[in-house]
N, C-alpha and C positions, 0 to 999 in steps of 0.2 A: 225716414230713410227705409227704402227696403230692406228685406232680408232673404239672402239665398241661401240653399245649404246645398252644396256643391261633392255628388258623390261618387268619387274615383278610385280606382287601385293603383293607379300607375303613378307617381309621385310628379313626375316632368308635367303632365297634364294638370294638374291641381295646382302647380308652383305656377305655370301658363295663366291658366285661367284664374289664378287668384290676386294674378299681378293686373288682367283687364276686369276687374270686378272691383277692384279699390282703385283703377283709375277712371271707370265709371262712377264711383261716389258708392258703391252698396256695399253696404254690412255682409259680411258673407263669413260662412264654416265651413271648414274643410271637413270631409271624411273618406276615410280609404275603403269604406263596405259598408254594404246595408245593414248591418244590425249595428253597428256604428251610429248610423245616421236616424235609426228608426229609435234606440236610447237616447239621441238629444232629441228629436222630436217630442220624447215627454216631459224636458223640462225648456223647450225653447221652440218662438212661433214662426215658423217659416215665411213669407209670400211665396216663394218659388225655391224647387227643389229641381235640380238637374242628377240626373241619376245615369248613371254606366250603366247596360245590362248584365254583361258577364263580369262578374265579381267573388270572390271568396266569401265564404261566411253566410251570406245572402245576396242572391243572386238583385239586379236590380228590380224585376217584373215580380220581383215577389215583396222586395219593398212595398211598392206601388199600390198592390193588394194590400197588404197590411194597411200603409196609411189608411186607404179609403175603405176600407171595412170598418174603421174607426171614425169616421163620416170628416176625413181630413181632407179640406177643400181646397185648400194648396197648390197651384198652380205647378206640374209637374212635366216638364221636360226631358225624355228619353233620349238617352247615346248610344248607339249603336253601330255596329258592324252589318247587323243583320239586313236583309233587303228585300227579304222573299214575301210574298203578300200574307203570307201567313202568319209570318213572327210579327209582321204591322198590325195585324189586327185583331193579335193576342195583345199587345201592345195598348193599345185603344181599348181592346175590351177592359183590361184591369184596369182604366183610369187614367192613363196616360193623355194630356192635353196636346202633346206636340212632340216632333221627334228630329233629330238630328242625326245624320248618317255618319260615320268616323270615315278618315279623319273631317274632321270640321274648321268652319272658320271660326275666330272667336269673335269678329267683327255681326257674322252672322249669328251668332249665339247672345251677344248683346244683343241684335236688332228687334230677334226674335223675345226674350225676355220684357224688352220694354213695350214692344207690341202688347201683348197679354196684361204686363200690369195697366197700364193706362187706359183696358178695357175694364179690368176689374175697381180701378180707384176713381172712374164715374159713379157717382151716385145719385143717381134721378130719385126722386121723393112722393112717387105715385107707386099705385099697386094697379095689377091690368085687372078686370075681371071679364071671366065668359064663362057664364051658368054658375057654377058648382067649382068651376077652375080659378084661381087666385094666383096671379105671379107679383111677388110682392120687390119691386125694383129696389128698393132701400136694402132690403137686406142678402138679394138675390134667391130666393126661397121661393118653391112651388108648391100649392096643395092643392087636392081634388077632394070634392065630398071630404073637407076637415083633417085629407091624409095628406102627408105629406108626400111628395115626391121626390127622391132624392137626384140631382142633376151634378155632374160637373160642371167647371167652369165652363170648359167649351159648349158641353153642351146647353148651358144656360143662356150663353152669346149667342149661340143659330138658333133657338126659342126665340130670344128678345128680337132677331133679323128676321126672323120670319113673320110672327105679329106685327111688325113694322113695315110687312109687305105685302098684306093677307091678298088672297086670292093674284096673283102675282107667278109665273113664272122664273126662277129665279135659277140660274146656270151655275154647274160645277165652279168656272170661273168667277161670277160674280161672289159665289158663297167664299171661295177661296182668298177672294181679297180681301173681305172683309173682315173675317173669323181669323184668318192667319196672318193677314197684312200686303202691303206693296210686295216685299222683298220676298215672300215664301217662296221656293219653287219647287216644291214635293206634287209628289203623284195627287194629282185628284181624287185619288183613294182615298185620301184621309177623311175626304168628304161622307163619300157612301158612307163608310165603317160610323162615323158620328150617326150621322142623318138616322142612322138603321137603328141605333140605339135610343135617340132620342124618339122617334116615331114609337117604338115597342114599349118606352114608357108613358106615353101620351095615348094611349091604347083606353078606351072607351071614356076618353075626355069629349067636349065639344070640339077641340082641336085633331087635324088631320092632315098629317103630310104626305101628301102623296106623290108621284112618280111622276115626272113627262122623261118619256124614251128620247135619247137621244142626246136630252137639254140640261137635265137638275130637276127641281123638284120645286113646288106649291103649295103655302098651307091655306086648308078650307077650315074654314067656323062656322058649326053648324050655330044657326040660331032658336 
């Protein structure tokens, strides 16, 4: 059974959402603020964390930070009010998988949740290799020249999409359905802001993603 840690201030929200998380079948914690949720985090294992941003005590994007400076791979889901491309991609930058606009659906908050697990609870039993580069699918782990690389979930998934399409053309929309699912329907922003991050760590690998104007993006492998 999964497990969420569901983290809010407003109490109506959390009693909401805790009544559709046990009638989807998941284990789930309540918490009213991020230093709440970032204390059970050291004694208990999340799959997925849905986090408020504006919060007392600890704001949520600072959650976020915290977790994954502590290399917490956790499937993490942002609530917010905010809308402006900027808070999106502060958002994204500290490790943020996905984001939900307030108010929300919880129908879409589920859809969205079981999208992501059901990407991370395949587990294929090969490792890729190109040169010096290792993506190892069993464990989700990337390393270059024997370093590691560290990736998010998401950005682990547009990796694994794009190898799966090398040399390939591949559209804002197509990336969008697949990484976020049928049902998403967010800005195709969320794309660049990934794509840009995982490109910048893929930076003097044999792997290279590069731009077509207009369309999305293509990855080359040098041989």
């Amino acid at each position: 059974m999964s497990k969420v840690c569901f983290v809010d201030d407003e109490q109506n929200i959390r009693r909401l959402v805790a009544y559709d998380l046990k009638q989807a079948g998941y284990d789930f914690t309540l918490c009213e603020n991020g230093q709440e949720a970032y204390l059970k985090s050291k004694t208990e294992a999340f799959d997925v964390y849905i986090i408020d941003w504006m919060m007392p005590e600890m704001e949520g994007i600072s959650l976020v930070k915290k977790l994954r400076s502590e290399n917490n791979g956790s499937i993490m889901i942002m609530l917010t009010a905010k809308s402006e491309e900027e808070d999106l991609i502060d958002a994204f930058e500290a490790g943020v998988d996905d984001y939900l606009t307030k108010p929300f659906s919880s129908r879409e908050l589920l859809v969205r949740i079981k999208a992501h697990l059901s990407r991370v609870q395949t587990k294929p039993t090969s490792t890729l290799v190109y040169k010096d580069l290792h993506i190892n699918l069993m464990n989700r782990s990337v390393t270059h020249s024997d370093k590691p690389i560290e990736l998010t979930k998401t950005e682990f998934d547009l990796l694994i999409y794009f190898t799966q399409n090398p040399s390939t053309v591949l559209s804002r929309d197509q990336i969008l359905t697949k990484i976020w699912g049928f049902e998403y329907d967010g800005d195709t922003r969320i794309v660049d802001v990934h794509v840009f991050k995982l490109r910048s760590k893929l930076e003097n690998t044999p792997l290279e993603i590069k731009s077509v104007r207009g369309i999305g993006y293509l990855l080359e492998i040098s041989v």
